[in-house]
C-alpha positions as CSV (number, residue, x, y, z in Angstrom):
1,X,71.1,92.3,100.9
2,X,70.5,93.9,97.5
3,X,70.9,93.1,94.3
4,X,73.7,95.0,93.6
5,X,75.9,94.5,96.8
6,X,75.1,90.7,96.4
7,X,76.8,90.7,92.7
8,X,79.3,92.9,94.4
9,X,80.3,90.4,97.1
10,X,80.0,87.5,94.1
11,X,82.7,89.5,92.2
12,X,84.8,90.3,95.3
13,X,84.9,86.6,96.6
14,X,85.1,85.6,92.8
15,X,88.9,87.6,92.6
16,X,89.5,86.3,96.1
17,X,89.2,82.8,94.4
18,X,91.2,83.6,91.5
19,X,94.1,85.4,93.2
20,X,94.4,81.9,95.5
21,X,94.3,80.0,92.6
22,X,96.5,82.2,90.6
23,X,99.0,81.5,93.8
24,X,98.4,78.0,93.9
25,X,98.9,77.7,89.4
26,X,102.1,79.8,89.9
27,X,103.5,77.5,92.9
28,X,102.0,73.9,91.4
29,X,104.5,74.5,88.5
30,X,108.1,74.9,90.1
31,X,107.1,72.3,92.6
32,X,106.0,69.5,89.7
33,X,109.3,70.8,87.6
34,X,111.4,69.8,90.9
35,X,109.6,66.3,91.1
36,X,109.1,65.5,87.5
37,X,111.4,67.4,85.5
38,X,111.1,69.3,82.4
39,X,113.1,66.8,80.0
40,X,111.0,63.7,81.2
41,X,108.3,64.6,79.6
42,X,106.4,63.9,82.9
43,X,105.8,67.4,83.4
44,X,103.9,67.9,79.4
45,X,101.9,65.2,80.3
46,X,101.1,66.9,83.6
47,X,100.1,70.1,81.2
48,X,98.3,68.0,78.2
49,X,95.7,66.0,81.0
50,X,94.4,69.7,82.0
51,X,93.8,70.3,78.2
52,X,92.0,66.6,77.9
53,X,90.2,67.1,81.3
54,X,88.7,70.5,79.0
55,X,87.2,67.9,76.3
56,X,86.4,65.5,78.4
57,X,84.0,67.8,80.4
58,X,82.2,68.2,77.4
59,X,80.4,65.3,77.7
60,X,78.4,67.6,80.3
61,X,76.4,68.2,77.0
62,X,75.6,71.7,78.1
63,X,73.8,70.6,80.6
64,X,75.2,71.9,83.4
65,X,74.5,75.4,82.1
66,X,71.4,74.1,81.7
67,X,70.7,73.2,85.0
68,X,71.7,76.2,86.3
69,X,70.4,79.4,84.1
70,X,67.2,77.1,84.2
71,X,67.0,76.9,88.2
72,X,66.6,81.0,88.3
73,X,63.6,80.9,86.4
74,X,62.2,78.7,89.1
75,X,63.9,79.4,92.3
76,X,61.1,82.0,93.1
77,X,58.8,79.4,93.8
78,X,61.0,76.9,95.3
79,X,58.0,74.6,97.0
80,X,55.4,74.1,93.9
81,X,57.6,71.1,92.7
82,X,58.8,72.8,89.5
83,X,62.2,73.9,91.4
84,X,62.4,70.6,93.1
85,X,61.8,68.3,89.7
86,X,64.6,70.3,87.9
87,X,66.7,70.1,90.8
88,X,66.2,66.1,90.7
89,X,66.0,65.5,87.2
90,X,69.8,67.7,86.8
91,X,71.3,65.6,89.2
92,X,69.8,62.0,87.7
93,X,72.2,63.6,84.3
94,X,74.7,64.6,86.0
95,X,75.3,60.9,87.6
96,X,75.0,59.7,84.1
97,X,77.4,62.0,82.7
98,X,79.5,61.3,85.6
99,X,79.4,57.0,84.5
100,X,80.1,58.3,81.4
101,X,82.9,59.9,81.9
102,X,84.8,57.5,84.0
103,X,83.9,54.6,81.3
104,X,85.0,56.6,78.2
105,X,88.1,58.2,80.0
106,X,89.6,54.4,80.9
107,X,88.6,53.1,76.8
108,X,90.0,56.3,74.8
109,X,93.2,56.5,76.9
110,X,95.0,54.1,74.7
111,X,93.3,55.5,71.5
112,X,94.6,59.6,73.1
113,X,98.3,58.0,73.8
114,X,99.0,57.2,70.3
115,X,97.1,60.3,68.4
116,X,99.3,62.5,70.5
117,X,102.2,60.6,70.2
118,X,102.9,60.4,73.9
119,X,106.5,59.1,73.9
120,X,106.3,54.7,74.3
121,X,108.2,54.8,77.4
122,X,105.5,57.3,78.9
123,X,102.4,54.9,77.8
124,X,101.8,53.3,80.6
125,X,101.8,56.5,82.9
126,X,99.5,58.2,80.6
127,X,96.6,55.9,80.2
128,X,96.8,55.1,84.1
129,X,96.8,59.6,84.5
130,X,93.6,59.5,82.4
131,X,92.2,56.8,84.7
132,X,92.5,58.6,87.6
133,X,92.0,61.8,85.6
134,X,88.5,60.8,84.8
135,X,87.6,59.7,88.6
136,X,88.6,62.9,89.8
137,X,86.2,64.8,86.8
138,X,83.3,61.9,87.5
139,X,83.3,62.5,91.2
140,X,83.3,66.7,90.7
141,X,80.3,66.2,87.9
142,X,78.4,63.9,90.9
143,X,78.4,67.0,93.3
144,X,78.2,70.1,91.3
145,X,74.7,70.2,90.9
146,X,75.0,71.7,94.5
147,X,77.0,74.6,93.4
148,X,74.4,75.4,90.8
149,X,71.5,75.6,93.5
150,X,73.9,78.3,95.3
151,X,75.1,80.5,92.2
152,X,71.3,80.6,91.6
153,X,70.4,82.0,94.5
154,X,73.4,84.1,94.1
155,X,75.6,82.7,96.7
156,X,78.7,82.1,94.6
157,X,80.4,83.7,97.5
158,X,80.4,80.7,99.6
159,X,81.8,78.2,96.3
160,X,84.6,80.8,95.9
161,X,85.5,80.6,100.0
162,X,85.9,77.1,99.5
163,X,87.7,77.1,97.0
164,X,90.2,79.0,98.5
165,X,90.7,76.3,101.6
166,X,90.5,73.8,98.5
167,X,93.2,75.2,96.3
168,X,95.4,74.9,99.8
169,X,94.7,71.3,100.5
170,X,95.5,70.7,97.1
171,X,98.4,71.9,97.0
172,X,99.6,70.4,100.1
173,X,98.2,67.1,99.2
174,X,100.4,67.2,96.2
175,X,103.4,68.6,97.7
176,X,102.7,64.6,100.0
177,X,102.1,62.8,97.6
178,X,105.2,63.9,95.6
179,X,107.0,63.5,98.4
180,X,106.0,60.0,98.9
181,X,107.2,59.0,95.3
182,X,103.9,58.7,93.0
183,X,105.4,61.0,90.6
184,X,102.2,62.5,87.9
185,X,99.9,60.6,90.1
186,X,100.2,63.3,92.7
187,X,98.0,65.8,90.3
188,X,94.9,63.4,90.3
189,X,95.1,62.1,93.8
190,X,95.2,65.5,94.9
191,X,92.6,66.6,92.6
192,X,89.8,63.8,94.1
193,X,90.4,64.8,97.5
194,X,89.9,68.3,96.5
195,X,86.8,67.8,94.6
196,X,85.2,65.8,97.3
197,X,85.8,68.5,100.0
198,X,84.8,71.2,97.3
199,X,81.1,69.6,96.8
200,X,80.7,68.7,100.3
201,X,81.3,72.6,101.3
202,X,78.3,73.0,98.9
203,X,76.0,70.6,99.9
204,X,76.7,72.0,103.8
205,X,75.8,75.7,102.7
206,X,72.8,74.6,100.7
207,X,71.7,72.6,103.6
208,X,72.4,75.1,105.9
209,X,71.1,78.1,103.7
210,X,67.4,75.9,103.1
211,X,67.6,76.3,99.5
212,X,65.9,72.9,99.1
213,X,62.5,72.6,98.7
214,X,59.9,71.4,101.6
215,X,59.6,67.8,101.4
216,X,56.2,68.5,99.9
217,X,57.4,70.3,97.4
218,X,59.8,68.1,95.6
219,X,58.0,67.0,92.5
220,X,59.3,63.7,90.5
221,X,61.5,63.6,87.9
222,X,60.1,64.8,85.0
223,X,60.7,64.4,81.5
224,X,58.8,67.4,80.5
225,X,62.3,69.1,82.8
226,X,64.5,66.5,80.5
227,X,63.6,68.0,77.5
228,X,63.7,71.5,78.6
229,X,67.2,70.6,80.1
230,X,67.9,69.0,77.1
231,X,66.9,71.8,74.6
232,X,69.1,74.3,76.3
233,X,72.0,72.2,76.8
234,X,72.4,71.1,73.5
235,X,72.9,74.4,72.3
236,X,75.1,75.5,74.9
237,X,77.2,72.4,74.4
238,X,77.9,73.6,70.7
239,X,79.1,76.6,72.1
240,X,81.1,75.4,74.7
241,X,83.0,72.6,71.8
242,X,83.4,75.8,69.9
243,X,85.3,77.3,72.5
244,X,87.1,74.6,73.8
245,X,88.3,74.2,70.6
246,X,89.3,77.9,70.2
247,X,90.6,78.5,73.8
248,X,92.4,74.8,75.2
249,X,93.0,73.0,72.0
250,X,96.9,75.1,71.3
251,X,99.0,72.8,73.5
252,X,97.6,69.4,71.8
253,X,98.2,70.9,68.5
254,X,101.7,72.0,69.8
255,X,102.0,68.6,71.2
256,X,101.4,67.1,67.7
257,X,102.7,69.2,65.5
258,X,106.0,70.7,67.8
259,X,106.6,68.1,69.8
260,X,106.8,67.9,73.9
261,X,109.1,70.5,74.7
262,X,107.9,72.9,72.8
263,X,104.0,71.6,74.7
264,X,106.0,72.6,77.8
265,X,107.0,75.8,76.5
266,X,103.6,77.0,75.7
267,X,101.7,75.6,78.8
268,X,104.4,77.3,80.7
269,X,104.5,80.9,78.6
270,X,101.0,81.3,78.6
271,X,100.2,80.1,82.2
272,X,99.9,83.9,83.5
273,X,97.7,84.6,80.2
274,X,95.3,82.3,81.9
275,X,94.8,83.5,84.8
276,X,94.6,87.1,83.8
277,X,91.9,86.2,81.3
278,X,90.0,84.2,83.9
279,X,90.2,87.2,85.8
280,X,89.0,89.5,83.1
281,X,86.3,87.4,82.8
282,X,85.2,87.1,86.1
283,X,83.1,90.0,85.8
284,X,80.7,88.5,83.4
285,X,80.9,85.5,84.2
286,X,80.2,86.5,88.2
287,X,77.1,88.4,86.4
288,X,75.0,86.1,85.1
289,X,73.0,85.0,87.8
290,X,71.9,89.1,88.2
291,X,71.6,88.9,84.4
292,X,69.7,86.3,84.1
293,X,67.2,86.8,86.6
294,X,67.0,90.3,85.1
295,X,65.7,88.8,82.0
296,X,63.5,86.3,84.0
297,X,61.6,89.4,85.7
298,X,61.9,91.0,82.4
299,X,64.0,94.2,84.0
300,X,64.5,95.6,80.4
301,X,66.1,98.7,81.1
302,X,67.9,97.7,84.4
303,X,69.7,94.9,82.3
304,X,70.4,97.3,79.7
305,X,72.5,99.5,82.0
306,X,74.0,96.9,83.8
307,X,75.3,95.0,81.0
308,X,76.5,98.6,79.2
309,X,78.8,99.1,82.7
310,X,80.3,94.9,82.3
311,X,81.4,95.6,78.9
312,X,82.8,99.0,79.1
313,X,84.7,97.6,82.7
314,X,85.5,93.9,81.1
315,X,86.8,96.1,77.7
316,X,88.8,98.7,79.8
317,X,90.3,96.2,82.3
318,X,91.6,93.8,79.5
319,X,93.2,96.9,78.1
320,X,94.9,98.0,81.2
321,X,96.1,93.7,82.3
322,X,97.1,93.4,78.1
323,X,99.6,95.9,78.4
324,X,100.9,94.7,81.9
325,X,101.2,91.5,80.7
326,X,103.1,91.9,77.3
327,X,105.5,94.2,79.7
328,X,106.2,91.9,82.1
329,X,105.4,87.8,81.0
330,X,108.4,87.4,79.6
331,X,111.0,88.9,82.8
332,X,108.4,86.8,84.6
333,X,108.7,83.1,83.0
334,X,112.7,83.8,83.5
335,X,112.2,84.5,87.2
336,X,110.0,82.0,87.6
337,X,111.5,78.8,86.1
338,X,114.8,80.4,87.3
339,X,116.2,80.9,83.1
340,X,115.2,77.3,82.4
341,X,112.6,78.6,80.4
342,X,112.9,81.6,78.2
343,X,109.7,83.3,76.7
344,X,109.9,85.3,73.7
345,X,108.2,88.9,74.4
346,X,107.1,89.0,70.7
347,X,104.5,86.2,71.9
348,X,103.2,88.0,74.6
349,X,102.3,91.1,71.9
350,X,100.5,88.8,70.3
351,X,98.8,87.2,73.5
352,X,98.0,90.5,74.7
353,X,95.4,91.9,71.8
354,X,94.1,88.3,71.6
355,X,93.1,88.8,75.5
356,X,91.2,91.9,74.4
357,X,89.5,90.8,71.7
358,X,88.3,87.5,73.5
359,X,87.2,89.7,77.0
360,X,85.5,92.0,74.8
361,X,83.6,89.5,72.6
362,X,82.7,87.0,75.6
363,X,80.5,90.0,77.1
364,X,78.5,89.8,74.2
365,X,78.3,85.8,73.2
366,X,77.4,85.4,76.9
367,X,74.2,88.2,76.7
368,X,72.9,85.5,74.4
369,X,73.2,82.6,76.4
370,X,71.7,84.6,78.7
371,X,68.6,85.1,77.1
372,X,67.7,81.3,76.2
373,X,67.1,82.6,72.4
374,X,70.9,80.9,71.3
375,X,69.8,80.3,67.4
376,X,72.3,80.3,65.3
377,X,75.5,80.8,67.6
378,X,74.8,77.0,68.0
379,X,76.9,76.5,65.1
380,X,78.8,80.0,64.5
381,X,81.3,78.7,67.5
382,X,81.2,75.3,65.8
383,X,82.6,76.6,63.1
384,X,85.0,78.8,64.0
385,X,86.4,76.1,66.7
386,X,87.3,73.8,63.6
387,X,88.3,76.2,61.2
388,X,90.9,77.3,63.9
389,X,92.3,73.7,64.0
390,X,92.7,73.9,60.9
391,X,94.1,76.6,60.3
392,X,96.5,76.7,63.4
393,X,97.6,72.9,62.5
394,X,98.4,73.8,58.9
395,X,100.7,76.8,59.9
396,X,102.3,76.1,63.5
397,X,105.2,74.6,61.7
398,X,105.9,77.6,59.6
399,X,104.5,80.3,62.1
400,X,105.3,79.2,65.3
401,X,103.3,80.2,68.3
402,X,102.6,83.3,66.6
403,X,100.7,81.7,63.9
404,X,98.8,80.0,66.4
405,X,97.8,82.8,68.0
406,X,96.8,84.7,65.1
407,X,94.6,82.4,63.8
408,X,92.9,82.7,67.2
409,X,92.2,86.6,66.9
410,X,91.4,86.0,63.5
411,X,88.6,83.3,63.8
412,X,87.8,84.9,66.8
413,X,86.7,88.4,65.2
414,X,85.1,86.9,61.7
415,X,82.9,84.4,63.5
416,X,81.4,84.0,66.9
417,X,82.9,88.2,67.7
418,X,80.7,89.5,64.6
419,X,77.6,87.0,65.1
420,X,77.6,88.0,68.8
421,X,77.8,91.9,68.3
422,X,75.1,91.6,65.8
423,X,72.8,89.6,68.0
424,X,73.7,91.7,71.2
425,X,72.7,95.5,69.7
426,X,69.2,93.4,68.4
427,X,68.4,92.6,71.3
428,X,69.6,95.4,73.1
429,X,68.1,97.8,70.5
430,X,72.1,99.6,70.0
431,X,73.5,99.9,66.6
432,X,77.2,97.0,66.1
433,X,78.9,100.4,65.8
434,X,77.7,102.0,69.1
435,X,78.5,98.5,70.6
436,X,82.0,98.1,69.4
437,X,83.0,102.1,69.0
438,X,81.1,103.6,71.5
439,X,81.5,101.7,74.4
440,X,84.9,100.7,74.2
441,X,86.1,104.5,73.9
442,X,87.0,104.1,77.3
443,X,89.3,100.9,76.4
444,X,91.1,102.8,74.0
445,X,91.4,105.6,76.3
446,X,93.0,103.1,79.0
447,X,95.5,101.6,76.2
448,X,96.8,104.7,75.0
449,X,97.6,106.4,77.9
450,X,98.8,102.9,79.2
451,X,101.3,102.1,76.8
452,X,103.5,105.4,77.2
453,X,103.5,104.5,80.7
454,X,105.3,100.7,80.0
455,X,107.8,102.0,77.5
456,X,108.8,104.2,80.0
457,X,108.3,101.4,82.5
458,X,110.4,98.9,80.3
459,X,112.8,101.4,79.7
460,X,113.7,101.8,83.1
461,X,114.1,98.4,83.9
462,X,116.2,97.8,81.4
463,X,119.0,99.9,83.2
464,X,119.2,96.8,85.7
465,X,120.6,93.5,84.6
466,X,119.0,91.6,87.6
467,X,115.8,90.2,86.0
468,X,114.1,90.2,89.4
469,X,114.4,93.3,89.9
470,X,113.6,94.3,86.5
471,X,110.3,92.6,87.2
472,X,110.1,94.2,90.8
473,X,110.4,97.8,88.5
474,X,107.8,96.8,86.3
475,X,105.3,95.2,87.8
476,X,105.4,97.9,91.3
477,X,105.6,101.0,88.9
478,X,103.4,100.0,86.0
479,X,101.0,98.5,88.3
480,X,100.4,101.7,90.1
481,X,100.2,104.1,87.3
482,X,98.3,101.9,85.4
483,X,95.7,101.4,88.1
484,X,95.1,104.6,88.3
485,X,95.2,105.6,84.6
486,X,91.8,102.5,84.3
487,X,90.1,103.8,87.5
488,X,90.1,107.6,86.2
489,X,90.2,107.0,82.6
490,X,89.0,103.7,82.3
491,X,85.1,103.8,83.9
492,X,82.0,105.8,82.8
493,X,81.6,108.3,84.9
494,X,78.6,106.8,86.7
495,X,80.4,103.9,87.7
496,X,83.1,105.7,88.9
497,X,80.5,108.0,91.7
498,X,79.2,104.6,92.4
499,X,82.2,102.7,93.2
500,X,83.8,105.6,95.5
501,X,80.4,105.8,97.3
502,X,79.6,102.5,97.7
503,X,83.2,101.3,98.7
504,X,83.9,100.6,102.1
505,X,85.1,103.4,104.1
506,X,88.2,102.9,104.5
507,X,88.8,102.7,100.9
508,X,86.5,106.2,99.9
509,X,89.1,108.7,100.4
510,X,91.7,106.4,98.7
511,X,88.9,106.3,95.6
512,X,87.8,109.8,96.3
513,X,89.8,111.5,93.6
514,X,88.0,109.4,90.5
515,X,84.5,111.2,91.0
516,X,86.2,114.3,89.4
């Protein structure tokens, strides 16, 4: 299969993955507001462990990304014991890391409890959630390292297929276990069970698939690996604490400086924001093995025009799903916590360019990490990580969610969105300008003949007082127009032959119309 049609089956199976676990986010929430309650406070702590799970990931060190960009540039020559010593000397970390984890998630529970002011009464549940919490994590960091041997071969495909069974056996795992009366509990229990099933999948297909060496051709562990591993991950892990701190660090603030309800407000508001950034960025994301090993067989030009046709598709998509989302979001918290929750739409504005600006600017940051040549961007992500803390601590009280939000487009565009521009058109031998103006013409495009279309959109739905149906309206009629406003307007022209030609055929006359 080529190149091309491999990345393509990545990025379909990737969305396949996402839209189940976009079904399985949306359902998890009703059911755990039914079991636990959204006055208990049960149900924040439910939302604050995903947050701590975030940070306590870091302790990866980057060196899971390490493991697996540094896997392509051996997996040509998978029996001369270079493949098979990074392959053993990733998974010796990743068992550390995984002890780790499970020591330092049982001592800081007490330590998290009272910096985040968990309620006294909810103590106990708390540090026995982070217990379990850091079982679940320890056990996933034990068996991902066969995930990384797939995505480097570029079979992601078969990681997103299970996950699809795996978000389904979760659910239903904590649908019986909050039957049976274990309350929070029923989010980790589920979550091991999951996790186990999830890396054994992946150890069947890499077994089955012979993407282990020969037994010959294992090599030892190697320190000479360690401190390439090490060297790599260290820099990625800046990057990552950078962005953990810029992306999943708004509900603890929240949580500290708002209190719980307000934490359950948030988590709940923004859940859809999630899930349409993660699928946003499952374009690049999807691409980095192709990128990667583009780089590796030094592919200049091929990369070049690859990577133009990610950005202009990540930067038009996120224009078309921003102005979807701060149409519908609101109507859709309503209709989904059934008016227990209500979600300003002002928020969603605000959510919405913040969502562009972070698709946009990912593309870039992740060209570098691509490369291996991080340098600087080390610290750039640092930095802007804890000036948004600051910032965003020191005027939630004041600002609201707003605040928060703009100090996240505002860090976001002085810091790790101008460093990454600037390194991107170096190495890519484009002006900042051409990046940022000229390929995201077709963004603009996409958002100003979107909008028009969800005025109308919200103007119509407004004649209805049902807010079902007022989401029905919006999401059926903006969807369509707006689909096909992105797939005409949205896509280079090139891309646009491709895709109709390349579809399958029982989607080319449906896609025959954007050649023109």
């Amino acid at each position: 299969m080529s190149r091309f049609r491999r990345m393509a089956h990545n990025v379909a199976s990737s969305y396949v993955s996402l839209i189940a676990a976009s079904v399985f986010s949306l359902a998890t929430v009703p059911l755990a507001l039914h079991y636990l309650g959204a006055e208990s406070g049960r149900f924040a702590l439910w939302l604050l462990m995903s947050a701590i799970t975030g940070y306590m990931s870091l302790i990866d060190l980057g060196m899971s990304a390490s493991v697996a960009r540094l896997l392509i540039d051996f997996k040509d020559r998978r029996d001369d014991g270079e493949y098979g010593s990074l392959i053993k000397t990733g998974w010796l970390v990743l068992l550390v890391q995984a002890a780790i984890i499970l020591v330092a998630g049982l001592g800081l529970a007490p330590v998290l409890a009272w910096v985040l002011k968990i309620d006294p009464g909810l103590r106990t549940e708390f540090i026995g959630l982070m217990g379990w919490q850091s079982a679940s994590l320890a056990l996933l960091f034990v068996l991902r390292i066969f995930s990384h041997v797939l995505n480097a071969h570029q079979r992601g495909d078969i990681s997103n297929y299970g996950q699809v069974f795996g978000f389904g056996l979760n659910f239903l795992l904590m649908w019986l276990f909050f039957r049976a009366g274990h309350g929070v509990f029923s989010l980790a229990w589920a979550t091991i069970l999951t996790n186990l099933y999830g890396g054994l999948v992946c150890l069947g297909a890499v077994w089955r698939l012979q993407l282990l060496p020969v037994r010959s051709g294992w090599g030892r562990v190697s320190g000479a690996r360690f401190r390439e591993l090490f060297r790599y991950g260290q820099d990625t892990f800046l990057v990552a604490l950078g962005a953990q701190l810029i992306v999943a660090s708004q509900i603890l603030i929240i949580q500290r400086t708002l209190g719980s309800v307000s934490a359950t407000l948030w988590g709940v508001g923004t859940r859809t924001f999630t899930l349409v950034s993660q699928l946003i960025w499952r374009i690049s994301d999807t691409a980095a093995p192709a990128f990667s090993e583009m780089i590796v067989r030094n592919e200049r030009e091929k990369l070049q025009t690859r990577f133009r046709e990610s950005v202009i598709l990540t930067g038009s998509l996120s224009g078309f799903f921003a102005v979807g989302f701060a149409l519908c979001n609101s109507t859709f918290v309503s209709v989904w916590t059934h008016g227990t929750i209500v979600w300003p739409r002002i928020n969603d504005v605000g959510l919405a360019a913040w969502l562009m600006v972070t698709s946009v600017l990912r593309c870039h940051n992740l060209l570098i990490l691509y490369t291996k040549q991080i340098g600087f961007m080390r610290y750039v992500f640092f930095l802007e990580g804890l000036l948004f803390v600051a910032a965003a601590s020191l005027t939630a009280k004041t600002g609201g969610f707003l605040a928060i939000i703009s100090c996240s487009i505002a860090c976001s565009c002085l810091f790790s969105g101008a460093y990454g521009i600037w390194r991107a058109s170096r190495y890519l031998g484009k002006t900042a300008g051409e990046l940022v103006f000229g390929w995201q013409r077709l963004m603009g495009r996409t958002i100003l003949l979107s909008v028009p279309v969800a005025l109308g959109t919200w103007f119509l739905a407004r004649q209805f007082e049902s807010p079902t149906l007022q989401l029905g309206i919006g999401t059926v009629t903006y969807g369509a127009l707006g689909l096909g406003i992105f797939l005409r307007f949205g896509l280079p022209q090139n891309v646009r032959h491709e895709l109709s030609h390349r579809a399958p055929l029982v989607f080319q006359p449906l896609l025959g119309w954007i050649r023109a």
